[in-house]
N, CA and C atoms as a LAMMPS dump frame, in Angstrom:
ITEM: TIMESTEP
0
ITEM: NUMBER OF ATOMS
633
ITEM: BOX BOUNDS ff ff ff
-5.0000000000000000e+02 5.0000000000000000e+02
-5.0000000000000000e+02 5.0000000000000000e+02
-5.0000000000000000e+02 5.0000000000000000e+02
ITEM: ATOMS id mol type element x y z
1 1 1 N 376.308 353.766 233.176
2 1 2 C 376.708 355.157 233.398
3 1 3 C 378.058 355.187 234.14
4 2 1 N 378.671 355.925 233.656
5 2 2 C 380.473 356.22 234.313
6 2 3 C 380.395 356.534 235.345
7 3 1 N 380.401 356.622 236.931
8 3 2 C 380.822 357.211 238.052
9 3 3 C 381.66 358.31 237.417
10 4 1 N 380.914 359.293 238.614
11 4 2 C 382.039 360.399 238.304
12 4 3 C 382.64 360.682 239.867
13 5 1 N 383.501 362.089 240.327
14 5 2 C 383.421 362.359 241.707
15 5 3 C 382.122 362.471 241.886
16 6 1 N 381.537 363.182 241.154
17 6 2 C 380.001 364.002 241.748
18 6 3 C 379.148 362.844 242.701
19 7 1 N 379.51 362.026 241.599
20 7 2 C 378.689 360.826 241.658
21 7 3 C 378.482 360.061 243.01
22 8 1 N 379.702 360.195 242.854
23 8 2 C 380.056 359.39 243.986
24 8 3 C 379.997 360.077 245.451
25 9 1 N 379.98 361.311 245.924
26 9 2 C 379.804 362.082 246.795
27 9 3 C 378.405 362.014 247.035
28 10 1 N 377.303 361.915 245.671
29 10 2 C 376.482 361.651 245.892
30 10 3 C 375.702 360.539 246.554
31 11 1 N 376.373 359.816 246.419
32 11 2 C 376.088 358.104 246.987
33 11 3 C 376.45 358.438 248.362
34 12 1 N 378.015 359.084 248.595
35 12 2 C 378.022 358.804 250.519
36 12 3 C 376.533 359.467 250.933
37 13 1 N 376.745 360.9 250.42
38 13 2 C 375.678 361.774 250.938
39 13 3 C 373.867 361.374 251.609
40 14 1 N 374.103 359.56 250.649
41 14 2 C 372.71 359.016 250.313
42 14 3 C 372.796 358.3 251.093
43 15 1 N 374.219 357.799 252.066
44 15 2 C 373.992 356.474 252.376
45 15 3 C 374.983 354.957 251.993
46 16 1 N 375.085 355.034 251.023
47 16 2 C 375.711 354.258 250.201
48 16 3 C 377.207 354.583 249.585
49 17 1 N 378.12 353.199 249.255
50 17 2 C 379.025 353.439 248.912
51 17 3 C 379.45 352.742 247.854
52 18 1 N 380.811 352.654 247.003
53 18 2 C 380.962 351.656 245.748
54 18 3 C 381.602 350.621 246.358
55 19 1 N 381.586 349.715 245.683
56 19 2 C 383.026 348.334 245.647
57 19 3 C 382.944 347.977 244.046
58 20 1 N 384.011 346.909 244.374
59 20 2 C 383.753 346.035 243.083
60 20 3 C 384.209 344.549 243.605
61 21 1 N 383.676 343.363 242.794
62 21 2 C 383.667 341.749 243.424
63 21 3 C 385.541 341.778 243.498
64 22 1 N 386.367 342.452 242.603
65 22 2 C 387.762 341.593 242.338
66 22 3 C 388.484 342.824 242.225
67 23 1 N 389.679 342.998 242.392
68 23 2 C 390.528 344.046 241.736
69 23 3 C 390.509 344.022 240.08
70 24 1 N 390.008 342.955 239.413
71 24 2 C 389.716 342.294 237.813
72 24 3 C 388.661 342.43 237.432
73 25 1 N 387.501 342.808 238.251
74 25 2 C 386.372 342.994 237.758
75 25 3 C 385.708 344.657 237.233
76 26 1 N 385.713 344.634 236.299
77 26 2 C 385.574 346.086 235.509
78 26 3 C 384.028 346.812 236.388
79 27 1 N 383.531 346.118 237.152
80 27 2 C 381.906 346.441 237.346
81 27 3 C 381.917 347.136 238.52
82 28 1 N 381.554 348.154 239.519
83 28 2 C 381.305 348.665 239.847
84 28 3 C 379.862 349.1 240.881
85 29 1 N 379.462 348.74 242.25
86 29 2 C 378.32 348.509 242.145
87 29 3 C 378.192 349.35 243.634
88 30 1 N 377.033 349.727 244.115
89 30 2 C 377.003 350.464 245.462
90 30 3 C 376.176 349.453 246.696
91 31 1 N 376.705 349.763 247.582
92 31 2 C 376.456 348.927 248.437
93 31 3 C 375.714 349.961 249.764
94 32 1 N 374.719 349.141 250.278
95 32 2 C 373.936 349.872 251.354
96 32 3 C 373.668 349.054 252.838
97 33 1 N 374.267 348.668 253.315
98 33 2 C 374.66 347.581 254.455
99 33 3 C 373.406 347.376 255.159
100 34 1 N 372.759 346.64 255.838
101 34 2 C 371.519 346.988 257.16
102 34 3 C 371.95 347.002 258.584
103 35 1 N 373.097 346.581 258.607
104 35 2 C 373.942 347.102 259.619
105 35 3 C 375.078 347.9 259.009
106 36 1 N 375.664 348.697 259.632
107 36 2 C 376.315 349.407 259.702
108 36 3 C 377.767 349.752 260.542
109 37 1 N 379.213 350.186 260.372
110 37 2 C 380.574 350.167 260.677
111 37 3 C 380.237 351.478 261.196
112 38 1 N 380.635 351.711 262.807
113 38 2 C 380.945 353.066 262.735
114 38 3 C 382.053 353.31 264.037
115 39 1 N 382.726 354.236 263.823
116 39 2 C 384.064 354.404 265.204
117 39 3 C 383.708 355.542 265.614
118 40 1 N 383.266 355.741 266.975
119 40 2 C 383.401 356.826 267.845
120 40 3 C 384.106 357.37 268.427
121 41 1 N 384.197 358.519 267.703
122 41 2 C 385.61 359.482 267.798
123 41 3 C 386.032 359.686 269.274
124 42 1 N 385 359.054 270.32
125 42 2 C 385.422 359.429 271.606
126 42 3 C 385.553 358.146 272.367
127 43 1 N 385.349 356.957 271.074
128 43 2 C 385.801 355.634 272.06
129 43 3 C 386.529 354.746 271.437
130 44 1 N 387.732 355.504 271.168
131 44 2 C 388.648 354.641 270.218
132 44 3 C 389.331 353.627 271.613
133 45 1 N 389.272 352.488 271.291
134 45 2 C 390.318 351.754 272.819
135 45 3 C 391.68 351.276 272.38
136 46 1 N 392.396 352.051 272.865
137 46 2 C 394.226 352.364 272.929
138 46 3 C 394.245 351.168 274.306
139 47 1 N 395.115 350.05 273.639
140 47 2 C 395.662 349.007 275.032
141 47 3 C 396.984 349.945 275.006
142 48 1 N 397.251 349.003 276.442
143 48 2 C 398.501 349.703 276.914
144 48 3 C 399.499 349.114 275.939
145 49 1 N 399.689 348.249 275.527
146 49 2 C 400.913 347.823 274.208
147 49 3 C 400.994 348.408 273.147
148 50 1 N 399.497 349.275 272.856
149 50 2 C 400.015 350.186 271.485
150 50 3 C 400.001 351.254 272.098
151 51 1 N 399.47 351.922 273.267
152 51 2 C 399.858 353.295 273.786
153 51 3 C 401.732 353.411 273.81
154 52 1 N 401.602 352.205 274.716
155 52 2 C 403.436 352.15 274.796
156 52 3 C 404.206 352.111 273.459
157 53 1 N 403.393 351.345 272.578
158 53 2 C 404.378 351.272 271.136
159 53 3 C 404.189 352.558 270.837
160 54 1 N 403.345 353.289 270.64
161 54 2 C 403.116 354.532 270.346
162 54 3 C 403.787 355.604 270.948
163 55 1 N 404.23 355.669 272.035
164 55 2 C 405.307 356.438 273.327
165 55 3 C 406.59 356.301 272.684
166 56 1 N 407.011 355.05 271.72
167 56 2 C 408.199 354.298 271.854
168 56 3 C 409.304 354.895 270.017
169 57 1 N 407.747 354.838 269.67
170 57 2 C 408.059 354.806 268.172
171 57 3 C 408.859 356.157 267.812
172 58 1 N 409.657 356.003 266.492
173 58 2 C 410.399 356.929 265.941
174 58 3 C 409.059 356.844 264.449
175 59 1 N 408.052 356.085 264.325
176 59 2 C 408.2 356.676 262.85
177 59 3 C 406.911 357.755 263.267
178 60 1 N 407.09 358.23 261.838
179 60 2 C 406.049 359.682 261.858
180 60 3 C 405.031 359.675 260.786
181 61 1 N 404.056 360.632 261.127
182 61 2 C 403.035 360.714 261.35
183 61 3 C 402.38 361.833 259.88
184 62 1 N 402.005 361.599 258.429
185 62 2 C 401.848 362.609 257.685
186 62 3 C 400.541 362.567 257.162
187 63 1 N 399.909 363.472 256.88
188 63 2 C 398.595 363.87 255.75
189 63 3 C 398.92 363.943 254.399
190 64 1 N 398.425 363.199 253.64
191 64 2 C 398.679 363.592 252.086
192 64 3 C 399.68 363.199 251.721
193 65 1 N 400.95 362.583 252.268
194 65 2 C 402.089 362.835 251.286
195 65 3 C 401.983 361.728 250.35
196 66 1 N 401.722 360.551 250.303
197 66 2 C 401.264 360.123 249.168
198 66 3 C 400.163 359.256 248.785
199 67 1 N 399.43 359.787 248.737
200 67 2 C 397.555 359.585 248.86
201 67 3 C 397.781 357.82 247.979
202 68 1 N 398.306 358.706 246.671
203 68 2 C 398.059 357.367 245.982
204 68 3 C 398.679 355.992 246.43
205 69 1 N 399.541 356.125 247.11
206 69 2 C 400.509 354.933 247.648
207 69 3 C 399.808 353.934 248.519
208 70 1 N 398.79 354.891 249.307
209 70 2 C 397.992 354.184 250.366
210 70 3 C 397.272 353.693 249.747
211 71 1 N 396.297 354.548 248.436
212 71 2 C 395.421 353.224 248.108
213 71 3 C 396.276 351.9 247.408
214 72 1 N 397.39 352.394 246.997
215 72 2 C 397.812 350.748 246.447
216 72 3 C 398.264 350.142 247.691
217 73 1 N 398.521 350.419 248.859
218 73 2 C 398.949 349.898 249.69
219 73 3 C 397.998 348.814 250.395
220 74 1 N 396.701 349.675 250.16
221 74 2 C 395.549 348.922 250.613
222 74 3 C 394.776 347.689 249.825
223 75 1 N 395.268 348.136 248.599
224 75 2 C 394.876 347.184 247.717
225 75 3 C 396.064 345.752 247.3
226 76 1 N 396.7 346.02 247.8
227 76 2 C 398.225 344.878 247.513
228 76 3 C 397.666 343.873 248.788
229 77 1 N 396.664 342.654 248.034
230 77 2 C 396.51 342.113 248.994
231 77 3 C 395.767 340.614 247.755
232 78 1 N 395.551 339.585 248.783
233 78 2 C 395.268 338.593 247.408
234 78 3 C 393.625 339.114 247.062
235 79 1 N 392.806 339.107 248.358
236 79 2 C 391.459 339.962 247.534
237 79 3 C 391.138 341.129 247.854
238 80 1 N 390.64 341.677 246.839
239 80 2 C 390.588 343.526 247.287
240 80 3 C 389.356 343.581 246.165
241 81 1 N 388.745 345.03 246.933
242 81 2 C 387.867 345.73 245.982
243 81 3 C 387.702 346.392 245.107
244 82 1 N 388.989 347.033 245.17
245 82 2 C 390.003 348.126 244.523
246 82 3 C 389.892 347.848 242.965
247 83 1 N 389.17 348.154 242.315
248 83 2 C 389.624 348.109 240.899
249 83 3 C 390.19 349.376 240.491
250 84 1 N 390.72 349.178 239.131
251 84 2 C 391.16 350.39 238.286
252 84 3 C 390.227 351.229 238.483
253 85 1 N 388.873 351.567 238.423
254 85 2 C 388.152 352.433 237.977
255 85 3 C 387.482 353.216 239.783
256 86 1 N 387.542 352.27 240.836
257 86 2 C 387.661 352.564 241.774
258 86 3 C 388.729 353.626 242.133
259 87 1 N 390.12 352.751 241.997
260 87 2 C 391.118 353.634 242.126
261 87 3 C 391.382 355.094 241.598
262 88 1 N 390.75 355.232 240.579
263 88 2 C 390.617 356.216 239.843
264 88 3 C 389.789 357.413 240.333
265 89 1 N 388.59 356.985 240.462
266 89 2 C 387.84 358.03 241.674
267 89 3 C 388.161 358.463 242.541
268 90 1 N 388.92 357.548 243.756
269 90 2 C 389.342 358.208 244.758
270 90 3 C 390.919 359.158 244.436
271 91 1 N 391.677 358.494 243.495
272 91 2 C 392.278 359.626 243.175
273 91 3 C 391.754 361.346 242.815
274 92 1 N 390.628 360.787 242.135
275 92 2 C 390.236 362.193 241.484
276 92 3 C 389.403 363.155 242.915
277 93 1 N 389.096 362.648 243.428
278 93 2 C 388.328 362.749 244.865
279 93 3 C 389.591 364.083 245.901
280 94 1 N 390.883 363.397 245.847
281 94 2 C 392.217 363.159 246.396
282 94 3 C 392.352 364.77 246.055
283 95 1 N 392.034 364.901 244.556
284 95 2 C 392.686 365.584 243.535
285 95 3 C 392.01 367.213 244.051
286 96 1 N 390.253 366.802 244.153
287 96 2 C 389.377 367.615 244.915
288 96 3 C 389.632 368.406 246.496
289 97 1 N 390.261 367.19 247.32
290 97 2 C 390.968 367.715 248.747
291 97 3 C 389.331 367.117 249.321
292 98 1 N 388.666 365.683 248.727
293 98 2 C 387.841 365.077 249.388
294 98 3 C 387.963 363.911 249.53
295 99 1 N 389.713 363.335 249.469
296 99 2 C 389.69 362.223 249.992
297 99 3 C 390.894 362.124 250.385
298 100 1 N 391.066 362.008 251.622
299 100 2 C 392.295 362.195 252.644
300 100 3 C 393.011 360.925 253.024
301 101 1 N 394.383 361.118 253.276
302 101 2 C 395.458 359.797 253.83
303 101 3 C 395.721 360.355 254.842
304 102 1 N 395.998 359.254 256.135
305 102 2 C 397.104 359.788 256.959
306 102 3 C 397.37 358.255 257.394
307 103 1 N 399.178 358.724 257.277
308 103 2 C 400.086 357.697 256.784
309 103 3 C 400.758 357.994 257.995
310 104 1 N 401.964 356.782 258.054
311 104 2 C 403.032 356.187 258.812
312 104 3 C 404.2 355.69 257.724
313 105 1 N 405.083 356.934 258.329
314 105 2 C 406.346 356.68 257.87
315 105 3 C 407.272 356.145 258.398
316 106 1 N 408.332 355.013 258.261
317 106 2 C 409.65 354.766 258.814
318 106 3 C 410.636 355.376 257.472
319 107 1 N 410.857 356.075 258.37
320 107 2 C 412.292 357.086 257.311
321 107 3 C 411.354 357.022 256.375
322 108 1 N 412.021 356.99 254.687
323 108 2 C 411.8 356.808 253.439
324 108 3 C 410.572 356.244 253.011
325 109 1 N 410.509 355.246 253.934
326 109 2 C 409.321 353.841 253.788
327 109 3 C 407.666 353.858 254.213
328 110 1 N 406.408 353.772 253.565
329 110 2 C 405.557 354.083 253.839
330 110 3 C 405.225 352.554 254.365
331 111 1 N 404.746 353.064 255.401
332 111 2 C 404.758 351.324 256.128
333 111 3 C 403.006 350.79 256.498
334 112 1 N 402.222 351.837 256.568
335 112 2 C 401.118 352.073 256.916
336 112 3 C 400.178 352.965 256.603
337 113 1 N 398.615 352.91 257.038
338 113 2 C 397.95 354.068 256.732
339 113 3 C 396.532 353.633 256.009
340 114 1 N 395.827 355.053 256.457
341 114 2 C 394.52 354.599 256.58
342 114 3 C 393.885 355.949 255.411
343 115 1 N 392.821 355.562 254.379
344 115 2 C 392.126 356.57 253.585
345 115 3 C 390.864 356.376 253.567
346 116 1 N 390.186 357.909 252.75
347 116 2 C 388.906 357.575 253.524
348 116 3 C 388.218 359.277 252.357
349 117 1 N 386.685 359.049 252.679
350 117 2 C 386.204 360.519 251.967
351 117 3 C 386.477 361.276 253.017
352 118 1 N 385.977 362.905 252.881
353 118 2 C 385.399 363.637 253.391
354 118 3 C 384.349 364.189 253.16
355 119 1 N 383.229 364.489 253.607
356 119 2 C 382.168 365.635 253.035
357 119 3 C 381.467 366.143 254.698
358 120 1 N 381.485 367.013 254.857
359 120 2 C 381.177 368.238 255.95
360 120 3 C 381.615 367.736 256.952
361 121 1 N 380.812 366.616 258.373
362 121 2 C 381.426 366.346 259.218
363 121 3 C 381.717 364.826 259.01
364 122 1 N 381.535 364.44 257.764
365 122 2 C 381.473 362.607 257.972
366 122 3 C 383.16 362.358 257.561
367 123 1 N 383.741 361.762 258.254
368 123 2 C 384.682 360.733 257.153
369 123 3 C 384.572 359.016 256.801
370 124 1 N 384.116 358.746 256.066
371 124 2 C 383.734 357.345 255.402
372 124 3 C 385.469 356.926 254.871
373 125 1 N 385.693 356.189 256.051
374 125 2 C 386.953 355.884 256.366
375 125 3 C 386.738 354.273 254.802
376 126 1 N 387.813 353.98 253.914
377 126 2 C 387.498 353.106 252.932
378 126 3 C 388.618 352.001 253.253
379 127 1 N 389.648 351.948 254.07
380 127 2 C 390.324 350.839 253.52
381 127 3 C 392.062 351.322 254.339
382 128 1 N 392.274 350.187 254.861
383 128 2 C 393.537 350.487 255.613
384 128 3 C 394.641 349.279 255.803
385 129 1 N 395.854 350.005 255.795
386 129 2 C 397.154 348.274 255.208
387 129 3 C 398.19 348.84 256.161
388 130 1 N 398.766 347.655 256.637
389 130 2 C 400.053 347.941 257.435
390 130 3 C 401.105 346.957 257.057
391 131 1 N 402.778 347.618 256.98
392 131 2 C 403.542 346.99 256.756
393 131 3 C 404.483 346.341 257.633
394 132 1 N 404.175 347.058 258.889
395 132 2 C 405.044 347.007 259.924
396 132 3 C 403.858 346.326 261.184
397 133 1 N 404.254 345.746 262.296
398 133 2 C 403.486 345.571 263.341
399 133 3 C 402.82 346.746 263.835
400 134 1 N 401.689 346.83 264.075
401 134 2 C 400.913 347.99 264.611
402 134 3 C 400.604 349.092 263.927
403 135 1 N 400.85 349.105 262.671
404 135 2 C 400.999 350.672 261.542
405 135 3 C 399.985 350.665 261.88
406 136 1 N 398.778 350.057 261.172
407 136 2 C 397.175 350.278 260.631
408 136 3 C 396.77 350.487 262.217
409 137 1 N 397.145 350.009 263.474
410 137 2 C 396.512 350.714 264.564
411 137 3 C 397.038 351.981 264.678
412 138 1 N 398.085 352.288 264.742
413 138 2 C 398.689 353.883 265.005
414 138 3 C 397.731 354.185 263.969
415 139 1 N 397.544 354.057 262.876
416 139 2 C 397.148 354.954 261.526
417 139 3 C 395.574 355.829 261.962
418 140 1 N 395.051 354.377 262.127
419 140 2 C 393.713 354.45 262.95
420 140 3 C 393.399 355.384 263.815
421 141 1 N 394.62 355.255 264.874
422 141 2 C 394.408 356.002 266.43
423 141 3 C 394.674 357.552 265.91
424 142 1 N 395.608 357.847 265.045
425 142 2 C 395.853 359.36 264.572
426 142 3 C 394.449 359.92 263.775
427 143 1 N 393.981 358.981 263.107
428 143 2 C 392.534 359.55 262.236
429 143 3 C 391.64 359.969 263.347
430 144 1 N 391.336 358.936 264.487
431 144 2 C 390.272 359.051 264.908
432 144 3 C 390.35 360.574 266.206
433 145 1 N 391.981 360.568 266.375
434 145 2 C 392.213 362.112 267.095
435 145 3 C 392.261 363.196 266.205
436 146 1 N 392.876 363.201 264.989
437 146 2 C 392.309 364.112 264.028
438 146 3 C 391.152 364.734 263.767
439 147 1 N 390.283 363.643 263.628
440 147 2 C 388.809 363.909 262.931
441 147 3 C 388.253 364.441 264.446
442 148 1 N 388.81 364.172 265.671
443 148 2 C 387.763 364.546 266.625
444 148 3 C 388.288 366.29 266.935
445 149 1 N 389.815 366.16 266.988
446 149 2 C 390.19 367.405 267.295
447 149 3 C 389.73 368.59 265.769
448 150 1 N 389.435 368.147 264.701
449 150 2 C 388.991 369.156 263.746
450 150 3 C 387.614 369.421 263.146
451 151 1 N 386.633 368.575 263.752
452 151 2 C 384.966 368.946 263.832
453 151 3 C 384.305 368.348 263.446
454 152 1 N 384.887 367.122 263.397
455 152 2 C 383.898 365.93 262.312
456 152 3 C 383.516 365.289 263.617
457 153 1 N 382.549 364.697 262.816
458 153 2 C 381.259 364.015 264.422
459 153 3 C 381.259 362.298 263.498
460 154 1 N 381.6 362.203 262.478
461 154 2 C 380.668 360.8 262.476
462 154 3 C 382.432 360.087 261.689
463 155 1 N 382.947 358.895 261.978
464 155 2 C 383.77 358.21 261.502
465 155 3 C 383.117 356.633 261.319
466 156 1 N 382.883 356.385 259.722
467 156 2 C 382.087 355.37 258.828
468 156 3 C 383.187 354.366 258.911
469 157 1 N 382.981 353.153 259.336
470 157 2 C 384.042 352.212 258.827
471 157 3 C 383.026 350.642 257.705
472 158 1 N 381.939 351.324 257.722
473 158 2 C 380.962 350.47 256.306
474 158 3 C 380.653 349.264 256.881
475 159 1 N 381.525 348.333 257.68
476 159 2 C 381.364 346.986 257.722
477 159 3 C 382.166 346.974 259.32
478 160 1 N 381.679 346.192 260.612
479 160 2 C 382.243 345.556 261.618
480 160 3 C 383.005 344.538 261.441
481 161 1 N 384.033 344.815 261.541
482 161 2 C 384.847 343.343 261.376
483 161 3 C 385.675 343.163 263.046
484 162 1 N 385.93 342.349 262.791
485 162 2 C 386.637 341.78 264.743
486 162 3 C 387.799 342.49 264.958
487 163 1 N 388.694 343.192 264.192
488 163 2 C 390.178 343.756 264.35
489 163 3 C 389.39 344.936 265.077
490 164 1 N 388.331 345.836 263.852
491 164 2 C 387.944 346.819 264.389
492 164 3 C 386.939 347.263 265.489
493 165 1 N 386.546 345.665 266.054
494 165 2 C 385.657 345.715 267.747
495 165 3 C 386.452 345.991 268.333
496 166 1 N 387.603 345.573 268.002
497 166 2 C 388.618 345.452 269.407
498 166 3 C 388.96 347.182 269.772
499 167 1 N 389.055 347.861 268.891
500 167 2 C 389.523 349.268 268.735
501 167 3 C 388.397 349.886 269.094
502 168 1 N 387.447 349.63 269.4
503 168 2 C 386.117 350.413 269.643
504 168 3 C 384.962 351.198 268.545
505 169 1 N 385.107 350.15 267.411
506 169 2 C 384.27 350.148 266.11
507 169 3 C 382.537 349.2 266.45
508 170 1 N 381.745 350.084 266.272
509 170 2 C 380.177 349.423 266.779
510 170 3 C 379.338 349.276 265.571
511 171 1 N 378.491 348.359 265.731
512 171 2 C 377.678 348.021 264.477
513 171 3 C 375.993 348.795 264.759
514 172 1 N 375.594 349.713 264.104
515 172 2 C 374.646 350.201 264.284
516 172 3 C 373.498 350.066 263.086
517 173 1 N 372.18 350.202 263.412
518 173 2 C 371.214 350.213 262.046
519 173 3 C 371.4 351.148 261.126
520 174 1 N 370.99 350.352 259.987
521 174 2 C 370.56 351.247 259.183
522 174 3 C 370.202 353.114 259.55
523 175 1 N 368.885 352.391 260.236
524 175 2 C 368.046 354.159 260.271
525 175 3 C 368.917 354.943 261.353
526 176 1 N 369.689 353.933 262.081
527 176 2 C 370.304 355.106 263.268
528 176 3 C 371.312 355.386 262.273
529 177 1 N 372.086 354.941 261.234
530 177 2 C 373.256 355.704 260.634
531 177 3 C 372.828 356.59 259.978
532 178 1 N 371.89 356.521 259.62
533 178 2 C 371.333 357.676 258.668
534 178 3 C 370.95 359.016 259.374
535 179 1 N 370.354 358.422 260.517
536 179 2 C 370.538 359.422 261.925
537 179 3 C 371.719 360.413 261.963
538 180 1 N 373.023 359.691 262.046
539 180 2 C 374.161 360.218 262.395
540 180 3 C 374.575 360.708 261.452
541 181 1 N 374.508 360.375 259.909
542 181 2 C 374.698 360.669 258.584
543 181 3 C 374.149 362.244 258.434
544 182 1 N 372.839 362.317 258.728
545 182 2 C 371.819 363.95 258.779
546 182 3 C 372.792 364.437 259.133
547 183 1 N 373.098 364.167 260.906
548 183 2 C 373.608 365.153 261.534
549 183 3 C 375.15 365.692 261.139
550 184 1 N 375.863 364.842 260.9
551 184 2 C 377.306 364.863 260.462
552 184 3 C 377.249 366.076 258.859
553 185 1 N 376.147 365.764 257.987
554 185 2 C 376.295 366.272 256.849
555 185 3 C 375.847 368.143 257.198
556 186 1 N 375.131 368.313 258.51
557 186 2 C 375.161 369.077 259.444
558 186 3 C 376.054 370.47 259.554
559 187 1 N 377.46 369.393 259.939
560 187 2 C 378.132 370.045 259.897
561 187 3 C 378.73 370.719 259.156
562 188 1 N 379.281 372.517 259.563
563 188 2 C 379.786 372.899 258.533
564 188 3 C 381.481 373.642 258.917
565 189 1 N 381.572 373.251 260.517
566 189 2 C 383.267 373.871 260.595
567 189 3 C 383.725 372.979 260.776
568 190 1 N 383.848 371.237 260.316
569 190 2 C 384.359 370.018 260.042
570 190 3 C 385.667 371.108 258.757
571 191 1 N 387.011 370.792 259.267
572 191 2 C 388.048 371.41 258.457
573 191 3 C 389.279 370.142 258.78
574 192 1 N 389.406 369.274 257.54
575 192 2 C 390.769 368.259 258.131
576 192 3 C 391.883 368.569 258.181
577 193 1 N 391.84 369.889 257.804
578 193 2 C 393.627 370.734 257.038
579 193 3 C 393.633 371.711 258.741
580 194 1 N 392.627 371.761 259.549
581 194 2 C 392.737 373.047 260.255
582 194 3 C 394.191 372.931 260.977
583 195 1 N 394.21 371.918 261.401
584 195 2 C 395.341 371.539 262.467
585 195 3 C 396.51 370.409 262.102
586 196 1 N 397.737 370.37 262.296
587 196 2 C 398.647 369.768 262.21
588 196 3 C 398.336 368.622 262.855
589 197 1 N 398.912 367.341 262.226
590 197 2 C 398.188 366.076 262.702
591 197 3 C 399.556 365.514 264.19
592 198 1 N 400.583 366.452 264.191
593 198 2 C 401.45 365.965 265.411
594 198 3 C 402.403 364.992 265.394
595 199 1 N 402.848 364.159 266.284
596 199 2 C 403.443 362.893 266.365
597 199 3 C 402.486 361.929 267.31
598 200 1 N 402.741 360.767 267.055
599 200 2 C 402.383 359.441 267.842
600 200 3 C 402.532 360.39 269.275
601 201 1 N 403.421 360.272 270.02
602 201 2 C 403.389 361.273 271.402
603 201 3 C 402.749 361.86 271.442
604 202 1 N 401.991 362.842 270.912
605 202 2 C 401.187 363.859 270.756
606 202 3 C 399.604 362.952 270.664
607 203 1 N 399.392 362.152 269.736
608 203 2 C 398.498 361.137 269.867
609 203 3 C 398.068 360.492 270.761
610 204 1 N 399.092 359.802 271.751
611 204 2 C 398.552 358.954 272.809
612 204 3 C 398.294 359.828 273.573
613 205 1 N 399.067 360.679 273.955
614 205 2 C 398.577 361.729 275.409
615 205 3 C 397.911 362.47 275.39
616 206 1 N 397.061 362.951 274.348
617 206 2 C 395.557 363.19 273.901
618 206 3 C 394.813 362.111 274.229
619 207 1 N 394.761 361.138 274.062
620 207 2 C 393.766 359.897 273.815
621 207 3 C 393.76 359.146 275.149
622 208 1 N 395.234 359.233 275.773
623 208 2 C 394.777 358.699 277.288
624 208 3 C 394.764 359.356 278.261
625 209 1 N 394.952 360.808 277.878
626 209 2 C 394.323 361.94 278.583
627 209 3 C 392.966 361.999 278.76
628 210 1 N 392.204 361.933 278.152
629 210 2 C 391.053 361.79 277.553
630 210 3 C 390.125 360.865 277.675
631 211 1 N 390.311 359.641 278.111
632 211 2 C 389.672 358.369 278.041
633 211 3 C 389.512 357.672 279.687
């Protein structure tokens, strides 16, 4: 059976998400972890070297401007999950205004940036690439003040990996994500468009205001 969007909204909604083994592999399959990736929108950990890089920086800070770039950005790597038919969904997802970028620009140059679904309060954050030193953390640190300053309660990162302990990403069960999953799907004034996403400046002094 073809994935469709529906389809696939249906799967976060359930729990579950897609991959595929290769960027070459035509197959398609959903995955349901027994542990679980998740970032708490209220314990992201900003060191003082990326607060300061973040104080320091000229590049900026956008939503949307080119959705599709990020997923190839994310996928330009020797192994990825990303197939054609993957890629394709989340475009069409994109296309819906249920699957969001927020990127890092130097001038012209997309250097960074992180994408991900939406559905009510969850964002099931999918996949993030940096070109520059520190992009994919700035990228990170702007999502996770975004999503907190516009009503979303639950930020999915699917899998714990060690980059994202360090940032304050926790591995939780199964039944407790599903926990947080109820409640997040809950929500209904989760809006990612409500508010302007700012600059890096605007970012850190929220976040170490705050912390």
């Amino acid at each position: 059976m073809r994935l469709t969007p529906d389809l696939l909204l249906q799967g976060y909604a359930a729990g579950i998400f897609p991959m595929a083994e290769s960027r070459d592999d035509p197959e398609v399959f959903w995955v349901d972890p027994r542990m679980r990736g998740v970032l708490p929108l209220d314990g992201f950990h900003i060191s003082r070297s990326l607060a300061r890089a973040m104080r320091r920086t000229d590049w900026v800070l956008r939503v949307d401007a080119d959705f599709a770039a990020v997923v190839d950005g994310c996928a330009d790597r020797v192994d990825t999950w990303i197939n054609p038919e993957i890629r394709r969904l989340y475009l069409d997802l994109h296309d819906r205004g249920q699957a969001r970028s927020i990127e890092v620009w130097d001038g012209r140059a997309l250097v960074g940036g992180v994408y991900g679904v939406v559905l009510k309060g969850a964002f099931f954050g999918e996949s993030m690439f940096s070109r520059r030193t520190n992009a994919s953390k700035m990228a990170l640190a702007a999502a996770v003040d975004h999503l907190r300053r516009t009503g979303f309660t639950l930020f999915d990162t699917q899998f714990l990996t060690p980059h994202l302990a360090t940032l304050g990403a926790q591995e939780i069960t199964r039944a407790t994500y599903h926990a947080r999953l109820g409640h997040a799907l809950g929500v209904h004034s989760a809006d990612f468009t409500a508010l302007a996403i700012g600059s890096f400046q605007d970012v850190v002094q929220r976040m170490t205001h705050t912390s």
